[in-house]
C-alpha positions as CSV (number, residue, x, y, z in Angstrom):
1,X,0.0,0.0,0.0
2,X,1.4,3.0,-0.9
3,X,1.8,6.6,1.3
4,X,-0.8,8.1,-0.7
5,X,-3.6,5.1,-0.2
6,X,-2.7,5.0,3.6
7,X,-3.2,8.8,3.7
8,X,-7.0,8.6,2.5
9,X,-7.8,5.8,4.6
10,X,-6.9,8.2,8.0
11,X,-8.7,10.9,6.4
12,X,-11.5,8.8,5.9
13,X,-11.5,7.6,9.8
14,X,-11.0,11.3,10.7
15,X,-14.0,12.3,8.6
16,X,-16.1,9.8,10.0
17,X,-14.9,10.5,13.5
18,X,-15.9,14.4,13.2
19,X,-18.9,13.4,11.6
20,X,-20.2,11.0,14.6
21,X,-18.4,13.9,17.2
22,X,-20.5,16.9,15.3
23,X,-23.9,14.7,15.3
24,X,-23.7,14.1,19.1
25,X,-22.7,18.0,19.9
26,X,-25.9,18.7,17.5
27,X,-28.1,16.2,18.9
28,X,-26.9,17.7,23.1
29,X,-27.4,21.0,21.7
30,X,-30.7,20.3,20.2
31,X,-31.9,18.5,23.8
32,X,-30.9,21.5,25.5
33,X,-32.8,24.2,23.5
34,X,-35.7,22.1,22.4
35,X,-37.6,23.2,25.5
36,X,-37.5,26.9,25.0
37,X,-39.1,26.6,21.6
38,X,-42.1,26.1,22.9
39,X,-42.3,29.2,24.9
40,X,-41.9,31.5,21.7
41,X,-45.3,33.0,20.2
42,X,-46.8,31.6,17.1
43,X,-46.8,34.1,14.4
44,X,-50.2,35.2,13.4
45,X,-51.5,38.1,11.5
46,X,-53.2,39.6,15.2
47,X,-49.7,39.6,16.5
48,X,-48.2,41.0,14.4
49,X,-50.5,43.5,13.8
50,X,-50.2,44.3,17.2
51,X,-46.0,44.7,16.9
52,X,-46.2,47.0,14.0
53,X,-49.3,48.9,15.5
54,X,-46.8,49.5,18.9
55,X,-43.4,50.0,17.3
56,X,-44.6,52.2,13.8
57,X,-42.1,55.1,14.5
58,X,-39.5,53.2,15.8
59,X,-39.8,51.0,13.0
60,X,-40.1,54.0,10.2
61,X,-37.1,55.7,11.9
62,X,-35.5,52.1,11.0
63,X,-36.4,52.2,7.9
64,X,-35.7,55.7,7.0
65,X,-32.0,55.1,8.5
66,X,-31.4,52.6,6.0
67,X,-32.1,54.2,3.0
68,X,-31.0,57.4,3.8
69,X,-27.4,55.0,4.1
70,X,-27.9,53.3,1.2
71,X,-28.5,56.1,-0.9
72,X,-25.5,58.0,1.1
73,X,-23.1,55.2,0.3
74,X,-24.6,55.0,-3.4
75,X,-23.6,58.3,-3.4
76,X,-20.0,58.0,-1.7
77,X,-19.1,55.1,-3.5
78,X,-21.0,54.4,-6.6
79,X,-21.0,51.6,-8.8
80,X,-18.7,51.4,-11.8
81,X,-20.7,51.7,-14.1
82,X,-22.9,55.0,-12.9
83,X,-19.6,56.8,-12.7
84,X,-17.9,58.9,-15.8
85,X,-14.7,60.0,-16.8
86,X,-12.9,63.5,-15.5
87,X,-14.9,66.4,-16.5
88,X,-13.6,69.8,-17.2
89,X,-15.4,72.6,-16.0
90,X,-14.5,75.9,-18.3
91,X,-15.5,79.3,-17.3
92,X,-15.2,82.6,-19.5
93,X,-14.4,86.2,-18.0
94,X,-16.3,88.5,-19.5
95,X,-15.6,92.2,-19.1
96,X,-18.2,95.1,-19.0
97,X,-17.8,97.4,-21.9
98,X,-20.4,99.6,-23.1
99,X,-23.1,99.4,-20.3
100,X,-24.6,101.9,-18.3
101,X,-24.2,102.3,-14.6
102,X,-26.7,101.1,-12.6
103,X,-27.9,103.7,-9.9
């Protein structure tokens, strides 16, 4: 048996042993928590009604924060393709000749 072959059959073992350590972790974990899942509310339309009705401006304010930052970093950073090249911004002096003072 070569180095390579004996090298995939201990891997193979590990992977199996991780496997069987990770189920039992998940199944001790599951058994621990199961319990409190009962105590948390169903979701139903009344409920939530009731959330949204108690928490609408905290809520808004929420939303507003976001997309005033999206649109902030949309505007700090914007995608590649929205930005353009360098522009030149000209201006021409003009002098007064010819016009009448104003009084």
């Amino acid at each position: 048996m070569s180095k390579i072959e004996s090298a995939l059959d201990k891997a193979v073992a590990k992977l199996s042993a991780i496997k069987n350590s990770v189920k039992t972790l998940l199944c001790r974990l599951w058994q621990k928590l199961s319990p409190y899942f009962y105590k948390v509310k169903k979701l139903d339309y009344a409920t939530v009604k009731e959330f949204t009705i108690k928490y609408k401006w905290r809520i808004l304010i929420v939303l507003v924060i976001l997309y005033a930052g999206s649109k902030a970093f949309d505007y700090i950073l914007p995608a590649t393709g929205k930005t353009g090249g360098p522009q030149t911004i000209t201006s021409v002096v003009v002098e007064k000749k010819g016009y009448p003072p104003n009084h």
